[in-house]
mmCIF file of the N, C-alpha and C atoms, coordinates in Angstrom:
data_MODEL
# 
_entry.id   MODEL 
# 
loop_
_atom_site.group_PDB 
_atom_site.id 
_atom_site.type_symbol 
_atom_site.label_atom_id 
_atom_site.label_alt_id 
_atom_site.label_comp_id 
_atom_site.label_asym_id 
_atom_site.label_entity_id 
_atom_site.label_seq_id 
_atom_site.pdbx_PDB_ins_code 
_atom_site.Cartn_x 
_atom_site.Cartn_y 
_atom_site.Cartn_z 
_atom_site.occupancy 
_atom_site.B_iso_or_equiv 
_atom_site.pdbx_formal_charge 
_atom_site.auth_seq_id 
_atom_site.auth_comp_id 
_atom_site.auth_asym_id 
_atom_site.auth_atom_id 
_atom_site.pdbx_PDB_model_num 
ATOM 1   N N  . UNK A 1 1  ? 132.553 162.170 84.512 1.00 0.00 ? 1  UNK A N  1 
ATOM 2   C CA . UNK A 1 1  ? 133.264 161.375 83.544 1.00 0.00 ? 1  UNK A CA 1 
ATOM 3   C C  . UNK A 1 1  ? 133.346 162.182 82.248 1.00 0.00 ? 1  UNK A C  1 
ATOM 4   N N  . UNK A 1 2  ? 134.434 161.981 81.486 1.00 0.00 ? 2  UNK A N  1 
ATOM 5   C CA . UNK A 1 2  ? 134.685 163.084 80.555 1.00 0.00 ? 2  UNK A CA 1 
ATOM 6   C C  . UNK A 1 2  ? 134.979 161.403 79.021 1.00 0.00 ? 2  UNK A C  1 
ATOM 7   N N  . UNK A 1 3  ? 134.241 162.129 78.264 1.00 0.00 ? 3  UNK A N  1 
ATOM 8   C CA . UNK A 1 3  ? 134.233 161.111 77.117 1.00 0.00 ? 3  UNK A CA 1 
ATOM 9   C C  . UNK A 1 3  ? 134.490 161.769 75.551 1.00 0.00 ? 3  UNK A C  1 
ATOM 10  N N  . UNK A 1 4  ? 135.182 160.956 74.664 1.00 0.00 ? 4  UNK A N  1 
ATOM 11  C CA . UNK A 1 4  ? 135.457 161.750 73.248 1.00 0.00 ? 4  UNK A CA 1 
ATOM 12  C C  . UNK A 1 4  ? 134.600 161.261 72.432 1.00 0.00 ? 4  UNK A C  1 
ATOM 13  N N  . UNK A 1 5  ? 133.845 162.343 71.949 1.00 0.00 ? 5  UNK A N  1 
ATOM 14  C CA . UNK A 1 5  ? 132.841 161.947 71.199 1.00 0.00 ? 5  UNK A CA 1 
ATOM 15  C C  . UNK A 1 5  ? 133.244 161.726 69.267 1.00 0.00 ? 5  UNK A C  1 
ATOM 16  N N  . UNK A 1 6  ? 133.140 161.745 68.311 1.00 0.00 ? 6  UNK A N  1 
ATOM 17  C CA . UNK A 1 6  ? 133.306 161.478 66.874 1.00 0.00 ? 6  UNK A CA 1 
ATOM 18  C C  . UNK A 1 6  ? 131.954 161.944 66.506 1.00 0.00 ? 6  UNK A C  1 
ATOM 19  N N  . UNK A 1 7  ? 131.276 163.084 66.034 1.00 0.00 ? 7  UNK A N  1 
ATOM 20  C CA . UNK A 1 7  ? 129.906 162.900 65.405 1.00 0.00 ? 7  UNK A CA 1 
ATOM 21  C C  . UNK A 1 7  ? 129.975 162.928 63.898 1.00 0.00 ? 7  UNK A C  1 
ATOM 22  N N  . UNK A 1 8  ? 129.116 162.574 63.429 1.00 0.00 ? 8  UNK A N  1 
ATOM 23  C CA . UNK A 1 8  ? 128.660 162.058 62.380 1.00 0.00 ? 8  UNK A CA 1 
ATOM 24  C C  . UNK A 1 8  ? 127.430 162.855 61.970 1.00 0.00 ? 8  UNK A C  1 
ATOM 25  N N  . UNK A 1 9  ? 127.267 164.262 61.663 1.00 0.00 ? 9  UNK A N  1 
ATOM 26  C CA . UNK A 1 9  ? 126.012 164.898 60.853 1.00 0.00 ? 9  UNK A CA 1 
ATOM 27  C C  . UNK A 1 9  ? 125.734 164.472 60.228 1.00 0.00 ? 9  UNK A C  1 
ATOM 28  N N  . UNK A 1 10 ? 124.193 164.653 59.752 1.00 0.00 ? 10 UNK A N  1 
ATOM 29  C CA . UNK A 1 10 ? 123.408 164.348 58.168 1.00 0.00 ? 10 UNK A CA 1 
ATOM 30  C C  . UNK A 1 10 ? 123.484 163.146 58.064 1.00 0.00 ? 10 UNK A C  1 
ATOM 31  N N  . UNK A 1 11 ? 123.317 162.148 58.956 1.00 0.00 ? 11 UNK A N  1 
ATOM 32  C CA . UNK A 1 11 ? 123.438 160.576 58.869 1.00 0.00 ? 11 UNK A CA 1 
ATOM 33  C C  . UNK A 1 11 ? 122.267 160.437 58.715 1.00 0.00 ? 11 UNK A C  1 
ATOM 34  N N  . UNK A 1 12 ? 121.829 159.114 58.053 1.00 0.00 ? 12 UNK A N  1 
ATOM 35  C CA . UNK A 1 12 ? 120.852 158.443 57.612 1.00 0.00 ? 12 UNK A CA 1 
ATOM 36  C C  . UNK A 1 12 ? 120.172 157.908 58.880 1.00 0.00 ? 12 UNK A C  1 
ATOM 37  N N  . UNK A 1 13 ? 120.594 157.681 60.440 1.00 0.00 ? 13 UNK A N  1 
ATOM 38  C CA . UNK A 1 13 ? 119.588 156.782 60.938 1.00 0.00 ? 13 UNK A CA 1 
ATOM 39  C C  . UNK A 1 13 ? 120.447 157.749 62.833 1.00 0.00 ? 13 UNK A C  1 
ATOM 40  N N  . UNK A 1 14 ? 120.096 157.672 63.345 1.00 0.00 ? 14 UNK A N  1 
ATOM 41  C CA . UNK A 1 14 ? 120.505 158.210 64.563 1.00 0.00 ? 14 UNK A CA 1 
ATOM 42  C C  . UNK A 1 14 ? 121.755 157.328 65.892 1.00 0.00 ? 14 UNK A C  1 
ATOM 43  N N  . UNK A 1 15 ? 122.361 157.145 65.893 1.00 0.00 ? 15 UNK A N  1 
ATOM 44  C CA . UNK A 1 15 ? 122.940 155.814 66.656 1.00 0.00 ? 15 UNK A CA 1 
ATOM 45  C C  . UNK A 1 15 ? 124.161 156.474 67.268 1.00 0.00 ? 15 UNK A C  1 
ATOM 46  N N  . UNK A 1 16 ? 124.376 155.524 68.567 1.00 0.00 ? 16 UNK A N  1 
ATOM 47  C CA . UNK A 1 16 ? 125.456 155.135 68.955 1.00 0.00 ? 16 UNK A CA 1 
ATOM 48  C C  . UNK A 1 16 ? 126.432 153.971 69.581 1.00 0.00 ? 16 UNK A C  1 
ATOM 49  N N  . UNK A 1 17 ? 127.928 154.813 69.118 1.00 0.00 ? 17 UNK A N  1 
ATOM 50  C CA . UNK A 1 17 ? 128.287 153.638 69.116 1.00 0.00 ? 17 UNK A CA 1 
ATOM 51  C C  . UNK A 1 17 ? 129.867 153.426 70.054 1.00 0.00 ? 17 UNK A C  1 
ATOM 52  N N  . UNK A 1 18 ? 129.946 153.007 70.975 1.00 0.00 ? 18 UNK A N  1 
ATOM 53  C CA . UNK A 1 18 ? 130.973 152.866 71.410 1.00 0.00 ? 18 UNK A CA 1 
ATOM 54  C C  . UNK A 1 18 ? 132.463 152.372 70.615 1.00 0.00 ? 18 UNK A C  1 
ATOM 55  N N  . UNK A 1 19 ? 133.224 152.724 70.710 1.00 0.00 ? 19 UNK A N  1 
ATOM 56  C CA . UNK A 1 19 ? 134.843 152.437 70.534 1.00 0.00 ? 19 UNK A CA 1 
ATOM 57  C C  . UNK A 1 19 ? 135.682 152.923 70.875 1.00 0.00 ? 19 UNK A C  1 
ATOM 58  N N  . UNK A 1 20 ? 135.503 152.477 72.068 1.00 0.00 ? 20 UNK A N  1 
ATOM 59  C CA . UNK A 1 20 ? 136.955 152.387 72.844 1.00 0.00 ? 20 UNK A CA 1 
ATOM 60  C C  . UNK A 1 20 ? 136.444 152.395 74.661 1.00 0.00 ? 20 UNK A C  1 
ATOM 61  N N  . UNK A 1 21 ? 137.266 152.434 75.118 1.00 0.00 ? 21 UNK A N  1 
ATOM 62  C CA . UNK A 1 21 ? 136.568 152.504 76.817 1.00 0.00 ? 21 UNK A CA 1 
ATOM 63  C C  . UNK A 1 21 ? 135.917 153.786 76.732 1.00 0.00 ? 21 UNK A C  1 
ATOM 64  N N  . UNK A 1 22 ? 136.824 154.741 76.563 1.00 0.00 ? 22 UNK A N  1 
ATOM 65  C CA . UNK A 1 22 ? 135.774 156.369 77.004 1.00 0.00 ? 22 UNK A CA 1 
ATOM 66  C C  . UNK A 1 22 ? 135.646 157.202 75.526 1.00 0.00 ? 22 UNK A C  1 
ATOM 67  N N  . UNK A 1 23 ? 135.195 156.154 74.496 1.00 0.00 ? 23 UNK A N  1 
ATOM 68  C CA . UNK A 1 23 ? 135.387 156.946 73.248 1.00 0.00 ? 23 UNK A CA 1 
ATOM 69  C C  . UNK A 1 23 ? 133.908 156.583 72.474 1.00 0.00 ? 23 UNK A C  1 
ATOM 70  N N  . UNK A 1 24 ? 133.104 157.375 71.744 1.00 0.00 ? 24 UNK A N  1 
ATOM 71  C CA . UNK A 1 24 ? 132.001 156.869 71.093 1.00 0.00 ? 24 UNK A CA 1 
ATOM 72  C C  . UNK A 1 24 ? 132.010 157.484 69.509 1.00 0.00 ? 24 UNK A C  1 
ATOM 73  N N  . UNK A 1 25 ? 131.208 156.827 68.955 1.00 0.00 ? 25 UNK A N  1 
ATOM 74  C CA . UNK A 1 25 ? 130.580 157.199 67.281 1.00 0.00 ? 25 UNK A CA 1 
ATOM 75  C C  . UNK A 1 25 ? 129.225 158.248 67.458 1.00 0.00 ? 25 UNK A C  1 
ATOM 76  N N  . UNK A 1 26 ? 129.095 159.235 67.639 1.00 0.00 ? 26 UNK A N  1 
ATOM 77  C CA . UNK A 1 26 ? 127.481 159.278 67.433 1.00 0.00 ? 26 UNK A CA 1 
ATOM 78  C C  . UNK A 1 26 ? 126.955 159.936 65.853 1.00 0.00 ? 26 UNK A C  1 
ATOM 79  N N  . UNK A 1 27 ? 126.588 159.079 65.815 1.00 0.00 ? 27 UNK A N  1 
ATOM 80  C CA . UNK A 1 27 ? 125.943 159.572 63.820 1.00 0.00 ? 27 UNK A CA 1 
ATOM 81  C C  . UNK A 1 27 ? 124.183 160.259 64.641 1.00 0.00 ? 27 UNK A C  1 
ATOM 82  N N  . UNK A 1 28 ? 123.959 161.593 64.194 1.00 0.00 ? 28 UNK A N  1 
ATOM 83  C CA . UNK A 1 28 ? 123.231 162.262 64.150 1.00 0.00 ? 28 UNK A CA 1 
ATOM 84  C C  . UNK A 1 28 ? 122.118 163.169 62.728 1.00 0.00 ? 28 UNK A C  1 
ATOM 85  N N  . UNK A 1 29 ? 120.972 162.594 62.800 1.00 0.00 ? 29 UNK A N  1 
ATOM 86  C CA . UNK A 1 29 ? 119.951 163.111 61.505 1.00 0.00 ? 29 UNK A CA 1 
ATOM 87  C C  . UNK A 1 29 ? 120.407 164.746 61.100 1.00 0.00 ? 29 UNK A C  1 
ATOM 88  N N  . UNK A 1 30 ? 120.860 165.402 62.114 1.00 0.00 ? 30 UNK A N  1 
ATOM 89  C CA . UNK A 1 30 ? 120.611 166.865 61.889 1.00 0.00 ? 30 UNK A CA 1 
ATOM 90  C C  . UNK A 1 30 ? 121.437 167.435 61.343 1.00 0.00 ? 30 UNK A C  1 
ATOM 91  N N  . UNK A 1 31 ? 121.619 168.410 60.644 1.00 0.00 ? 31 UNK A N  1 
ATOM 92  C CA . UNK A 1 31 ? 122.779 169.345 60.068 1.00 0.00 ? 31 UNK A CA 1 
ATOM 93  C C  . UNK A 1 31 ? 123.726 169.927 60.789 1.00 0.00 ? 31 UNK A C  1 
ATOM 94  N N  . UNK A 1 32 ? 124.488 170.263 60.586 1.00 0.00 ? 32 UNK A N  1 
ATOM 95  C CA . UNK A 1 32 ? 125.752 170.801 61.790 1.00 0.00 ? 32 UNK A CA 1 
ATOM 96  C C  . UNK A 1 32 ? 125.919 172.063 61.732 1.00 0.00 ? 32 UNK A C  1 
ATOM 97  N N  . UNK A 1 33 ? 124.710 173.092 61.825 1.00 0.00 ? 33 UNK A N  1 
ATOM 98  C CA . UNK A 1 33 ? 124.496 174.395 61.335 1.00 0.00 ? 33 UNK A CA 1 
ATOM 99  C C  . UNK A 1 33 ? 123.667 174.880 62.894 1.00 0.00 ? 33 UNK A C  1 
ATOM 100 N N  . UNK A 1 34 ? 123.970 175.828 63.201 1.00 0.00 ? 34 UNK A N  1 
ATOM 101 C CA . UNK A 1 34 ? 123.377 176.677 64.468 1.00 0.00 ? 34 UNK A CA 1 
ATOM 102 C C  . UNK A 1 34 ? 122.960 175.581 65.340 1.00 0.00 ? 34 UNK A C  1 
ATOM 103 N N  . UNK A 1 35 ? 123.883 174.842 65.776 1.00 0.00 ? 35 UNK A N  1 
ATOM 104 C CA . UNK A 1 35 ? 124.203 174.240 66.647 1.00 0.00 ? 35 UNK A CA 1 
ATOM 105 C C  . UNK A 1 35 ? 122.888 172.909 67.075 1.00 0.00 ? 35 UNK A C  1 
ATOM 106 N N  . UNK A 1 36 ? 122.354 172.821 65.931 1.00 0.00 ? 36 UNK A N  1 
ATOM 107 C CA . UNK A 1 36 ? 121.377 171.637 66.056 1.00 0.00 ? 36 UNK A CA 1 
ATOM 108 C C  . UNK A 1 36 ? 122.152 170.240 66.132 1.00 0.00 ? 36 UNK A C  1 
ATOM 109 N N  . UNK A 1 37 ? 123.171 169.913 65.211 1.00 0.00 ? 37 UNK A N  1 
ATOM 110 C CA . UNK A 1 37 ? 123.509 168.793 65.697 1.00 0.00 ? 37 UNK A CA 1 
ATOM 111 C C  . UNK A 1 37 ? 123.923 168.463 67.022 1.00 0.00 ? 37 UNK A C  1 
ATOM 112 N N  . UNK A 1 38 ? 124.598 169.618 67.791 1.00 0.00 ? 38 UNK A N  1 
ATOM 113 C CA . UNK A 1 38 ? 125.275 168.625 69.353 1.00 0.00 ? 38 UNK A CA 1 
ATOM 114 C C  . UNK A 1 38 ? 123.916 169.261 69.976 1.00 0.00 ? 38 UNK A C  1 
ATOM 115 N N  . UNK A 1 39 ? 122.622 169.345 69.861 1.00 0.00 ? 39 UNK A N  1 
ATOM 116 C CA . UNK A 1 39 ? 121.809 169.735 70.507 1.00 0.00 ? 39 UNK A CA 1 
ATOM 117 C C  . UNK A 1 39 ? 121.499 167.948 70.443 1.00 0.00 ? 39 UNK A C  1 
ATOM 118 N N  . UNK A 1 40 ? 121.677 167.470 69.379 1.00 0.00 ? 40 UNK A N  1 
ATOM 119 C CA . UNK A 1 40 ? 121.227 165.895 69.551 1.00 0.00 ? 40 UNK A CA 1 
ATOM 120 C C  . UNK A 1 40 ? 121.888 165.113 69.823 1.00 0.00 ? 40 UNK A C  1 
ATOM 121 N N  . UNK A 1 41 ? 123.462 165.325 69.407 1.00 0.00 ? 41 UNK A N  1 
ATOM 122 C CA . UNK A 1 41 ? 124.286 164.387 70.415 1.00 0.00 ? 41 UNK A CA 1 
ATOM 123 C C  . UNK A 1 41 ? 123.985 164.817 71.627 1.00 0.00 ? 41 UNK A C  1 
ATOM 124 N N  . UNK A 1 42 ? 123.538 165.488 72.455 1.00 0.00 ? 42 UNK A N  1 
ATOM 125 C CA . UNK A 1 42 ? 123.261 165.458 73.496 1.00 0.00 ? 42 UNK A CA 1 
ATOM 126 C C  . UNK A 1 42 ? 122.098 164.929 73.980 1.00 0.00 ? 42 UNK A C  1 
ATOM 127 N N  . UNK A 1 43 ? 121.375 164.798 73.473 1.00 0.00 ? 43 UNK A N  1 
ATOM 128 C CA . UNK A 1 43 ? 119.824 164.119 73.554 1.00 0.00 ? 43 UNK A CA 1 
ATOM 129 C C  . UNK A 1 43 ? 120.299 162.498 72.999 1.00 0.00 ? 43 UNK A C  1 
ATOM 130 N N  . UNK A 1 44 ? 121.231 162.275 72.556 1.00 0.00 ? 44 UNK A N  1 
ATOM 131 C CA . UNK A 1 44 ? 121.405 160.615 72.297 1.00 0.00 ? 44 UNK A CA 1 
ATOM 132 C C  . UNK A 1 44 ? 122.227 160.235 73.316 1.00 0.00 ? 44 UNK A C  1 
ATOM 133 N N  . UNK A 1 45 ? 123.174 161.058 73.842 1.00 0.00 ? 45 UNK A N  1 
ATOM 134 C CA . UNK A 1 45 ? 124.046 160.602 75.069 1.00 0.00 ? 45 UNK A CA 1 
ATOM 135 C C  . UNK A 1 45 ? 123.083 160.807 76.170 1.00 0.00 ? 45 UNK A C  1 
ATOM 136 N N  . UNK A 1 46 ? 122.177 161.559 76.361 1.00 0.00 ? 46 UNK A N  1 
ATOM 137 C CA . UNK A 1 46 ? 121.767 161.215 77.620 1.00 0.00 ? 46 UNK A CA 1 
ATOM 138 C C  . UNK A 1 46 ? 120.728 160.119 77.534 1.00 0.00 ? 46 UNK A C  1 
ATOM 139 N N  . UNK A 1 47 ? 119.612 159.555 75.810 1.00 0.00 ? 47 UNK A N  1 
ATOM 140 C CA . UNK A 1 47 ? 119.506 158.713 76.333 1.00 0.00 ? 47 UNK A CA 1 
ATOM 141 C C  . UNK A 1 47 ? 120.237 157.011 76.368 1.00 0.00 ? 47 UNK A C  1 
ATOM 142 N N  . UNK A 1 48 ? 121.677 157.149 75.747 1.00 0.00 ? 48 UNK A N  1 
ATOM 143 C CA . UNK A 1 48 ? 122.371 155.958 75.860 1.00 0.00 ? 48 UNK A CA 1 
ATOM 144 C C  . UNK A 1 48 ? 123.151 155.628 77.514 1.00 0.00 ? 48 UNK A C  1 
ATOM 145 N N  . UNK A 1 49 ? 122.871 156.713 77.917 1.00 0.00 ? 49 UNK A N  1 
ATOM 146 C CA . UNK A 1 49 ? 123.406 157.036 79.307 1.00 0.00 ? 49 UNK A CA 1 
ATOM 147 C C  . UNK A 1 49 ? 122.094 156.807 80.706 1.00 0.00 ? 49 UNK A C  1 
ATOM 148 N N  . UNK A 1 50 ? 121.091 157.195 79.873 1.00 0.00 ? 50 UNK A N  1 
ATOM 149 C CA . UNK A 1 50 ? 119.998 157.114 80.974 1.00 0.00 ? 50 UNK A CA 1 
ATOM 150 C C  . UNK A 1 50 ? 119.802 158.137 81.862 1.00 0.00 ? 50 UNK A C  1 
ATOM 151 N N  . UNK A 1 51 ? 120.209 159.263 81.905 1.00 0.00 ? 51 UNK A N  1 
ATOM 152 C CA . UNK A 1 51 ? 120.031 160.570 82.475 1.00 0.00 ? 51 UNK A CA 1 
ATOM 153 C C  . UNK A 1 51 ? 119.850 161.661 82.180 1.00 0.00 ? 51 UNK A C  1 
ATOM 154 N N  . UNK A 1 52 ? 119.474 162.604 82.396 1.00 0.00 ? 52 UNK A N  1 
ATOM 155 C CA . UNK A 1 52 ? 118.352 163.902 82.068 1.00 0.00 ? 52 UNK A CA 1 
ATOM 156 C C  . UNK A 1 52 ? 119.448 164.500 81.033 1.00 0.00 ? 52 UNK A C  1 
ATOM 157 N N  . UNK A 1 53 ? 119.169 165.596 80.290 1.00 0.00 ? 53 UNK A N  1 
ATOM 158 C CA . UNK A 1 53 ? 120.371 166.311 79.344 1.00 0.00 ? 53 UNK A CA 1 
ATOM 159 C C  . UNK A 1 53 ? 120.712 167.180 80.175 1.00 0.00 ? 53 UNK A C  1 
ATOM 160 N N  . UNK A 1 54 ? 120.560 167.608 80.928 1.00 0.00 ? 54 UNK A N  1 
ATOM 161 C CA . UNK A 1 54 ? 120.794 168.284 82.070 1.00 0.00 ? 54 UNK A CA 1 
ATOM 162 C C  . UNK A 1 54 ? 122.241 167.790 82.291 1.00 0.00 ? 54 UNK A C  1 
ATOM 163 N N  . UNK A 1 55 ? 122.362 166.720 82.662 1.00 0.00 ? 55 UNK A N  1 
ATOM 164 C CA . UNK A 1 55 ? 123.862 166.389 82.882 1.00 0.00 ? 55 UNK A CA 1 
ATOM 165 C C  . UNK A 1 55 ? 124.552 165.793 81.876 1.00 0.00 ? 55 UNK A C  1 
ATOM 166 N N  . UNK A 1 56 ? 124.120 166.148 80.339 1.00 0.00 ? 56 UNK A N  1 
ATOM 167 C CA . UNK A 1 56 ? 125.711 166.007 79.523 1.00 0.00 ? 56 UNK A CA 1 
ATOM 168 C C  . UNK A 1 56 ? 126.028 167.440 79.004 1.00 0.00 ? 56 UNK A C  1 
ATOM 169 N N  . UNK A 1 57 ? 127.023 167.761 79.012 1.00 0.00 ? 57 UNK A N  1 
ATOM 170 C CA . UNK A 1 57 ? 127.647 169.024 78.334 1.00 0.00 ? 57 UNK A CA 1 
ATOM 171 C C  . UNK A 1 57 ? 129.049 169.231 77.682 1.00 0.00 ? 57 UNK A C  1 
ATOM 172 N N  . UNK A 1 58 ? 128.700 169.649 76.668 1.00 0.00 ? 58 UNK A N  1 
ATOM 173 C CA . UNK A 1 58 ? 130.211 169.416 75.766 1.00 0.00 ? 58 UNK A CA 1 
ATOM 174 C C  . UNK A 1 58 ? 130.737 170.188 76.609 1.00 0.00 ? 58 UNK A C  1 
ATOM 175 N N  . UNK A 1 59 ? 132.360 170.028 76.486 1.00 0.00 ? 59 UNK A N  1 
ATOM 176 C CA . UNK A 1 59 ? 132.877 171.086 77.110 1.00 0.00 ? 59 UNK A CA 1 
ATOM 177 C C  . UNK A 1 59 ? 133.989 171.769 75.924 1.00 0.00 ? 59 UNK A C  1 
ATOM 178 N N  . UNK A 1 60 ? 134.465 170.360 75.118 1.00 0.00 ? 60 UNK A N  1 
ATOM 179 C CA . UNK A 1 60 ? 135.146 171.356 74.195 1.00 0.00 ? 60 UNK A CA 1 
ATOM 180 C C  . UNK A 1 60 ? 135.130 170.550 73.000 1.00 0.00 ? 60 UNK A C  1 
ATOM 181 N N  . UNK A 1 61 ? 135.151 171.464 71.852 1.00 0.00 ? 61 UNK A N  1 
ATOM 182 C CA . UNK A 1 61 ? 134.728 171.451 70.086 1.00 0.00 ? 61 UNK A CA 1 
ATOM 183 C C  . UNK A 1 61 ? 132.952 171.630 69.492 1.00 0.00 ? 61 UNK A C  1 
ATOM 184 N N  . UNK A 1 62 ? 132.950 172.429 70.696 1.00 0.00 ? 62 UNK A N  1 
ATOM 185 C CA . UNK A 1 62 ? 131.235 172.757 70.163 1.00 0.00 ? 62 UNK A CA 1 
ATOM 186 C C  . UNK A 1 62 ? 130.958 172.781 68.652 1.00 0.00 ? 62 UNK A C  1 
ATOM 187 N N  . UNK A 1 63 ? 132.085 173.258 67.930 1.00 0.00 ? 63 UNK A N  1 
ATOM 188 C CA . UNK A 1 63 ? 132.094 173.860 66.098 1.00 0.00 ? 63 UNK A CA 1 
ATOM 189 C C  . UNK A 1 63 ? 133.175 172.537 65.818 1.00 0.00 ? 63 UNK A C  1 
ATOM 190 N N  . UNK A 1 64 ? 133.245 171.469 66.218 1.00 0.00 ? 64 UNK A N  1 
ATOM 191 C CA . UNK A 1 64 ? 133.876 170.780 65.717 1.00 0.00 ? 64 UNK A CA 1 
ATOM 192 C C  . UNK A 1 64 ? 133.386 169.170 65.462 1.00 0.00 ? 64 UNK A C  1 
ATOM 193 N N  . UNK A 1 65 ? 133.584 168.186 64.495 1.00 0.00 ? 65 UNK A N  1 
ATOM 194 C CA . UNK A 1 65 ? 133.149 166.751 64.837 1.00 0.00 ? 65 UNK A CA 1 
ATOM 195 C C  . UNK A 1 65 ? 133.739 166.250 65.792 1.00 0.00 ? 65 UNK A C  1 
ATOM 196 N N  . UNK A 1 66 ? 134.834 166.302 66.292 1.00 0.00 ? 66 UNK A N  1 
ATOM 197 C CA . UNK A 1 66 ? 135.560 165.677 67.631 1.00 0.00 ? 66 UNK A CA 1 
ATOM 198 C C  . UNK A 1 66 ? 135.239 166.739 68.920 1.00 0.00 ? 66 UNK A C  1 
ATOM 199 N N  . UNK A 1 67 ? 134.634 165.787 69.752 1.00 0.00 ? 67 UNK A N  1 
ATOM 200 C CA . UNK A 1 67 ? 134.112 166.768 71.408 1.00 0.00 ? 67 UNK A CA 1 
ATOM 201 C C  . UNK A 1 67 ? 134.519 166.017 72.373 1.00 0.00 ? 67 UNK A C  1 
ATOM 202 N N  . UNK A 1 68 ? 134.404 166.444 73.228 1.00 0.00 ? 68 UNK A N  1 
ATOM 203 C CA . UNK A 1 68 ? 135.064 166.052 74.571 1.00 0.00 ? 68 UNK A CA 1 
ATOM 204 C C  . UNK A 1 68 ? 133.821 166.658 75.499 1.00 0.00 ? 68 UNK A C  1 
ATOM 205 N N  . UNK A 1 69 ? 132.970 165.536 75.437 1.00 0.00 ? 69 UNK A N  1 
ATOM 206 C CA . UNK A 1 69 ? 131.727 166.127 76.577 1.00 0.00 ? 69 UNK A CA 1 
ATOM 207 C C  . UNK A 1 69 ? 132.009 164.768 78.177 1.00 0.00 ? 69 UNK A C  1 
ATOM 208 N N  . UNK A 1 70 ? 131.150 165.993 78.662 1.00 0.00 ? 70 UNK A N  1 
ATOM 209 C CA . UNK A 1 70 ? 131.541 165.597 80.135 1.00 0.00 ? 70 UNK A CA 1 
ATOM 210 C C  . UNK A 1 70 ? 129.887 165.132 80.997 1.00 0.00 ? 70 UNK A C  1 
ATOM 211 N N  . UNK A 1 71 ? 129.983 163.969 81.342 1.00 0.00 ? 71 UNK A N  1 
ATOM 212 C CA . UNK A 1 71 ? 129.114 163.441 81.407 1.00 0.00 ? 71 UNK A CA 1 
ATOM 213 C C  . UNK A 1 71 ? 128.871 163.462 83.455 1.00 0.00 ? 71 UNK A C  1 
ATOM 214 N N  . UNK A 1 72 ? 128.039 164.219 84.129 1.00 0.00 ? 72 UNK A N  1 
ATOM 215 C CA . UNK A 1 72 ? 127.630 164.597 85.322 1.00 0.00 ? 72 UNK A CA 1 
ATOM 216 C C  . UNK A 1 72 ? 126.859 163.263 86.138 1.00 0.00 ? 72 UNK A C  1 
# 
């Protein structure tokens, strides 16, 4: 399943949030510098998802707030 993500760096509290069928919010604590933030959108999608990080992986806008990760 392939989903569009929106992140949200340097946020105050960690969350996510659905809007839309295959579309989410994720506001993330971390800075958007050497790749720490989608190191945690990935650690929040897998656990809003319930499965290992192993199976989420951006596939495209690694350097960008809009991603398109693909969920295994």
């Amino acid at each position: 399943m392939k989903i569009s993500v929106k992140v949200k760096p340097n946020a105050r509290e960690k969350k996510v949030e659905q809007s839309g069928a295959n579309s989410f919010r994720v506001s993330v604590r971390a800075v958007s510098k050497e790749g720490k933030a989608n190191q945690e959108v990935i650690e929040l999608m897998s656990e809003y998802f319930d499965i290992p990080r192993s199976r989420v992986r951006i596939i495209r806008g690694y350097a960008a707030k809009e991603k398109i990760i693909e969920i295994e």
